[in-house]
C-alpha positions in Angstrom: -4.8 1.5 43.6 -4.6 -1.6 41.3 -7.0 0.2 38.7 -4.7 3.4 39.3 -2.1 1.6 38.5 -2.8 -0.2 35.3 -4.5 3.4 34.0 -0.6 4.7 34.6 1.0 2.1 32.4 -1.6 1.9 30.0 -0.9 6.1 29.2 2.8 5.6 29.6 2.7 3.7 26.9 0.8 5.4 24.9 2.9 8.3 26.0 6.0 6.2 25.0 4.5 5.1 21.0 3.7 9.2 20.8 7.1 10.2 22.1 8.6 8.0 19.1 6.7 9.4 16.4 7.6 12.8 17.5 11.5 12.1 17.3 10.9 10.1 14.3 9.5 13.5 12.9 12.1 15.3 13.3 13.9 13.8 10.5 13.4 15.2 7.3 10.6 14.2 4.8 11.4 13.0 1.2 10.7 15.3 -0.9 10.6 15.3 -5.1 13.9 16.6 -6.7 13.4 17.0 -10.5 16.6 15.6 -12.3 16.4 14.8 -15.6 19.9 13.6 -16.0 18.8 10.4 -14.2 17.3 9.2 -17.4 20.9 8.2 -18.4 21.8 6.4 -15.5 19.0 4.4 -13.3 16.0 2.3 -13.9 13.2 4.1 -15.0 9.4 3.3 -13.6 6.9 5.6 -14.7 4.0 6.3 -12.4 0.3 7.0 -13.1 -0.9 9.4 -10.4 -4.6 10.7 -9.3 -4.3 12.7 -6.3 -7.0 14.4 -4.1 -4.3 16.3 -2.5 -4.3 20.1 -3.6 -1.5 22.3 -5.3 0.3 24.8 -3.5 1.3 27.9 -5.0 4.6 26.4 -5.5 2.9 23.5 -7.3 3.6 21.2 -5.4 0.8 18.5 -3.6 0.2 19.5 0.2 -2.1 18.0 2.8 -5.1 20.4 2.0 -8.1 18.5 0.4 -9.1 19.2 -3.1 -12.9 17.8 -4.4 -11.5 17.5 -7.6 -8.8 15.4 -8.4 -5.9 16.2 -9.9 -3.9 13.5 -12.8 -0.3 12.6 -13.8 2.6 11.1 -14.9 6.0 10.7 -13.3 9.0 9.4 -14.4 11.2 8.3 -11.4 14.7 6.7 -12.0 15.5 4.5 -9.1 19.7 4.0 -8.7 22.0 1.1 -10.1 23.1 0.8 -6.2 19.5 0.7 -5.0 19.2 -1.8 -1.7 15.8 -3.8 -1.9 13.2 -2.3 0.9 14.9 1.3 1.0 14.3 4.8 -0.8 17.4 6.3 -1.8 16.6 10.3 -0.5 19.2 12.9 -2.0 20.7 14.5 0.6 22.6 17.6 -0.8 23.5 17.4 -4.5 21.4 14.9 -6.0 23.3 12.1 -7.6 21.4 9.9 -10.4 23.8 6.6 -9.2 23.0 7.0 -5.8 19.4 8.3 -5.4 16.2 8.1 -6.5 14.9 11.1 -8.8 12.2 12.3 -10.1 13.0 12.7 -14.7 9.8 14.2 -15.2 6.4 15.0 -14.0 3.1 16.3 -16.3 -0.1 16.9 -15.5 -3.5 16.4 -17.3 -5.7 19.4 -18.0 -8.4 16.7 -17.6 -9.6 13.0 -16.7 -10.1 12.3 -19.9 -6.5 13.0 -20.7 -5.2 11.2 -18.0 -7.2 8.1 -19.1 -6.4 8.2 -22.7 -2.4 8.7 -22.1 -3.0 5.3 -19.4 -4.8 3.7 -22.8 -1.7 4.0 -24.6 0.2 2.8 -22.0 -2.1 0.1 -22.0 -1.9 -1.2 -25.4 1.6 -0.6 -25.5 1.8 -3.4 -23.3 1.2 -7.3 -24.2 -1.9 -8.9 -25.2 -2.1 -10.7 -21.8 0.0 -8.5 -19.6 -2.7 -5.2 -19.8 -2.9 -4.9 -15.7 -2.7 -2.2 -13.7 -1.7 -2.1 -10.4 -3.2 0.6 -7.9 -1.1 1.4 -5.1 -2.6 3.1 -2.0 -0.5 4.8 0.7 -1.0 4.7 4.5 -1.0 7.4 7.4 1.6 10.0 8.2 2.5 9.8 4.3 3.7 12.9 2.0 2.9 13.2 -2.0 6.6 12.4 -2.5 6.8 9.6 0.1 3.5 7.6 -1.6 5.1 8.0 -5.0 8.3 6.8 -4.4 7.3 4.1 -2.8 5.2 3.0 -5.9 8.5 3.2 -7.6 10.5 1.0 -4.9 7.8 -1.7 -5.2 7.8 -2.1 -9.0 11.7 -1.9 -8.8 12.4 -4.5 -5.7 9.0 -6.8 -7.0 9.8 -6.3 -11.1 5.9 -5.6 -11.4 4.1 -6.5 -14.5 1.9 -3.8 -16.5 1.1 0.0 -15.5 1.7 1.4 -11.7 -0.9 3.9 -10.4 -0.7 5.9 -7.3 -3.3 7.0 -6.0 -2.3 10.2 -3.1 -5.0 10.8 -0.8 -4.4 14.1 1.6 -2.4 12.4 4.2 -1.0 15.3 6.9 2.5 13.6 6.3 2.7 14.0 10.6 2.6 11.4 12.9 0.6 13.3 15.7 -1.9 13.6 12.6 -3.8 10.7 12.8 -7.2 12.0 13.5 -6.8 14.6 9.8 -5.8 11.8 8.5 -8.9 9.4 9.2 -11.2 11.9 7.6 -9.2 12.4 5.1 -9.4 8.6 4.2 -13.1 9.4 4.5 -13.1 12.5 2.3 -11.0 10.7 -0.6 -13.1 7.6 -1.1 -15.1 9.3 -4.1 -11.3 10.2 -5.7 -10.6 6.6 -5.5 -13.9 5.5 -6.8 -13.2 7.9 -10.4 -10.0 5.9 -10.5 -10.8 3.0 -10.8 -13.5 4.2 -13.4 -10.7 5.9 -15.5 -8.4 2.9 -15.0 -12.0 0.5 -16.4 -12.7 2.7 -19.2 -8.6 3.0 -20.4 -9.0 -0.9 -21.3 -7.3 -2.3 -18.3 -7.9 -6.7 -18.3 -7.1 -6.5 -14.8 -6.7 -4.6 -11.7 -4.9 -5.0 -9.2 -5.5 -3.0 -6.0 -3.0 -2.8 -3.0 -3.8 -0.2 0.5 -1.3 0.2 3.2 -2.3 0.9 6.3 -5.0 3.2 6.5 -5.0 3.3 2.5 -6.1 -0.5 3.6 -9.1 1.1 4.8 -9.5 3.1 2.1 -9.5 0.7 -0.2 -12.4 -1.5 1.4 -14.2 1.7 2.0 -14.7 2.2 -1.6 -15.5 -1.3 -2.3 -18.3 -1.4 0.0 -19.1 1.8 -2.2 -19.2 0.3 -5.5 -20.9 -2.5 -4.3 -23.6 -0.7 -2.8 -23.8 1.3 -5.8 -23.6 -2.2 -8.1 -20.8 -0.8 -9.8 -20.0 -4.6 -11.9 -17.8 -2.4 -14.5 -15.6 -2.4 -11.8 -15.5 -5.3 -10.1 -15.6 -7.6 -13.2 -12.0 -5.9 -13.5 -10.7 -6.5 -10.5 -8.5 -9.2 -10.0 -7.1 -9.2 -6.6 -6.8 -6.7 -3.7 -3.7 -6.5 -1.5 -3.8 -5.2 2.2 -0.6 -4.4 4.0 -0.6 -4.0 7.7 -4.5 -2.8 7.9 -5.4 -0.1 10.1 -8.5 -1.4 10.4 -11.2 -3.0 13.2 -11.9 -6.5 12.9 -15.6 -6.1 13.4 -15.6 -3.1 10.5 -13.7 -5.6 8.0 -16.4 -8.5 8.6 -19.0 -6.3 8.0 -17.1 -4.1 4.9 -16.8 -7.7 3.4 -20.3 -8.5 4.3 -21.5 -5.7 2.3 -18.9 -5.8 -0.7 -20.1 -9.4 -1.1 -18.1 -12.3 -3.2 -14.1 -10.7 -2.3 -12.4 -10.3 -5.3 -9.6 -13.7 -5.6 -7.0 -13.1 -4.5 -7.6 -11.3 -1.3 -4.8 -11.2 0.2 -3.7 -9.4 4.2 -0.1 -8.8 5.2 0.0 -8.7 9.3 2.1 -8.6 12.1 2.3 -9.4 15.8 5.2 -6.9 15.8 3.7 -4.2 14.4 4.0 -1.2 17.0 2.4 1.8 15.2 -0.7 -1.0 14.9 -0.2 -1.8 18.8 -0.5 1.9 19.2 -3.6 2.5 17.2 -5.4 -0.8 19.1 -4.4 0.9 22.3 -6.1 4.2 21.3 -9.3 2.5 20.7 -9.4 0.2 23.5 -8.6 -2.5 21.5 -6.5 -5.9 22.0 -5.6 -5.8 17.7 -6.1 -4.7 14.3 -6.6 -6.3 11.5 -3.0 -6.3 10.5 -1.9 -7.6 13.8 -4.3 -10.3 13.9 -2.2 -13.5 14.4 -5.2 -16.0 14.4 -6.7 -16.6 11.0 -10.0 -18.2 12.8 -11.1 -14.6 13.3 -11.5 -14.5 9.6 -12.9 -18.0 8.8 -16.0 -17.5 7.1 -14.2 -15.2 4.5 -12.6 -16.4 1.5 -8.8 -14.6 2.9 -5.3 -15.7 2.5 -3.4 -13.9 5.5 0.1 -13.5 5.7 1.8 -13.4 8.8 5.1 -11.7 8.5 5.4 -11.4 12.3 9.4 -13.1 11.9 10.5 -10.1 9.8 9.6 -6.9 12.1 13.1 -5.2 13.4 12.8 -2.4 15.6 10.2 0.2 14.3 10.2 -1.1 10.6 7.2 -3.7 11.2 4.7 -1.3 9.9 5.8 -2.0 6.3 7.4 -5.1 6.1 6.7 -6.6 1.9 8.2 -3.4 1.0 11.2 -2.5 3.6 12.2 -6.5 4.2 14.9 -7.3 2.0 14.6 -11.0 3.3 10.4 -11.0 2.6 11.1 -9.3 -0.4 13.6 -11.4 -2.0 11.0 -14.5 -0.8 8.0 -12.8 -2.4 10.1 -11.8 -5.0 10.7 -15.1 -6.2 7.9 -17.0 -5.7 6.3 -16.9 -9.1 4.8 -20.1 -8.8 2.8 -18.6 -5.9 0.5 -16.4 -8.5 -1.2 -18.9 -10.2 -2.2 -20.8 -7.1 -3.2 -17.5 -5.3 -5.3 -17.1 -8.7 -7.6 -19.9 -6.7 -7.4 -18.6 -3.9 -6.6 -21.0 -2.1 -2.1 -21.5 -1.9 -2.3 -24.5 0.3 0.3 -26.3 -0.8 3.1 -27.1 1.0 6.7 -26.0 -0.9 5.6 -22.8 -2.3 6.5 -21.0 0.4 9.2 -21.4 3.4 6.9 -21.4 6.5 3.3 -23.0 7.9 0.1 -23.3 6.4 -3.3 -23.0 8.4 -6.6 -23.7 7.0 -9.5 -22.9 9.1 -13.1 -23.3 6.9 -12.5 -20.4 4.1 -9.7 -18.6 5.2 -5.9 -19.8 5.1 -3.0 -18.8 7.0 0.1 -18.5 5.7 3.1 -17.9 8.5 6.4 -17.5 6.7 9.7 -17.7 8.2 12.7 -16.4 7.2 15.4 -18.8 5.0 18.8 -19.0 4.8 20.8 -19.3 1.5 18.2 -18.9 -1.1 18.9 -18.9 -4.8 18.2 -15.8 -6.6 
């Protein structure tokens, strides 16, 4: 009866996380509004994309795979009244002061268009500010969702150089998990020939950031390279980003194993909060994930800096906390000093962040709290 029992909770649960996602679906989806009006009004951002997503007869990016990827370039305008953490979605008639909007949108006939337009962009930038900056969505995500995002982040973190999305075919539904982890599978190649075209369009450095199961992705493909001895690539690389990792802790250990020195700095956003990461651990018989980890001595042997953001989860936001927090973001925001020290790898010292500081052998632990009356 005991066992009976604990089976009963363990599915209501379960039952309870699903029941969630289902009502959180039946909101609507962002979705790309073309408004070229915009470009007199909001910030502009414009957004590199490779996409292994395929077009619809409408020409627009679906959930369907393609084996070839498609390139772009978008042009969003993000509003004067835009609130750190959110995406301004038009309902109704779109307004350019109120919402974020898409100016314009091309598409290369080729990959080698897409990487010499990024060239340009490249030089037009300065002599020691050539980086580029890949972001990589997460599950349950649409084309629209991924690239707007890209365009929050750069707007809410001012990010140096040239943003790249990269769109993997995500089912953009929350009861499509399981399409979704092939589809991570299926688009590891796509991301590979990015960061080939990013190498060869004269980028200094590269900057590569996964959400989620875009987290996985983005190990996936390292392990890739590596095995393939793909130093083009990682001489370029300068740092890698994972936020809220759908990903087993064993699998990690192993990915890193494989991938070898981690490029510095390596850098993991978690979250004891973090429900739709409770929900995944649940469905796999497990206890965590590797961005709900709360103990850094799991990760000891690597050379890690994880952030625990556990005092920033409200409600069912924890899932995405650097980039819906607008008290993380206005902390990460403004700690400049932080990127030279996390250029060692190692930001152990205390002041250049409000929280605690954990080393245990090669990893570090850095446990931030939330402040009160900070300057901005």
């Amino acid at each position: 009866m005991v066992a009976f029992g604990v089976i009963v909770i363990f599915y209501a649960r379960i039952f309870a996380a699903v029941l969630v996602s289902l009502i959180a679906a039946c909101t609507p989806r962002g979705e790309i509004t073309l408004a070229p009006q915009a470009a007199d009004v909001g910030r502009l951002h414009s957004i590199f994309v490779s996409t292994t997503r395929a077009l619809d007869a409408a020409g627009r990016f679906d959930s369907r795979r393609s084996p070839d990827p498609v390139y772009g370039r978008f042009t969003i305008s993000v509003p004067p009244d835009h609130k750190p953490g959110r995406i301004e979605w038009p309902h109704g008639k779109p307004d350019p002061a109120h919402d974020f909007l898409t100016v314009d949108r091309s598409l290369f006939a080729s990959e080698k268009g897409f990487t010499r337009a990024l060239a340009g962009a490249i030089r037009s930038e300065p002599a020691d500010n050539r980086e580029v900056i890949i972001f990589v969505h997460g599950y349950n995500n649409t084309f629209a969702e991924g690239l707007y995002r890209m365009a929050q982040l750069a707007d809410d973190f001012d990010l140096p150089g040239i943003a790249v999305h990269y769109s993997w075919p995500s089912a953009g539904s929350p009861v499509g998990y399981g399409y979704d982890r092939d589809s991570m599978l299926f688009a590891r190649d796509g991301l590979e020939d990015l960061l080939t075209a990013v190498e060869k369009a004269g980028a200094k450095r590269i900057l590569l950031v996964g959400h989620s199961l875009g987290a996985l992705l983005v190990m996936e493909t390292l392990r890739q390279t590596a095995l393939e001895g793909r130093q083009d690539i990682r001489r370029h690389l300068r740092g890698v980003v994972l936020i809220s990792p759908d990903i087993d802790i064993d699998i990690f250990k192993q990915q890193a194993r494989r991938i070898g020195k981690l490029p510095q700095p390596f850098l993991i956003f978690s979250s004891r909060r973090d429900r739709a990461l409770r929900l995944s651990a649940a469905l796999t018989g497990q206890k965590e994930r590797l961005g709900s980890v709360s103990d850094v001595s799991a990760l000891a042997e690597l050379r890690v800096t994880l952030f625990d953001v556990s005092e920033f989860s409200e409600g069912l936001s924890g899932h995405f906390i650097p980039a819906t927090s607008p008290a993380l973001i206005k902390i990460l925001a403004n700690v400049r000093r932080l990127d030279s020290a996390l250029q060692t790898g190692r930001p152990a010292r205390p002041g250049l962040v409000p929280g605690t500081i954990l080393t245990v052998q090669n990893a570090t632990q850095i446990i931030l709290s939330p402040v009160i009356g900070m300057a901005p």
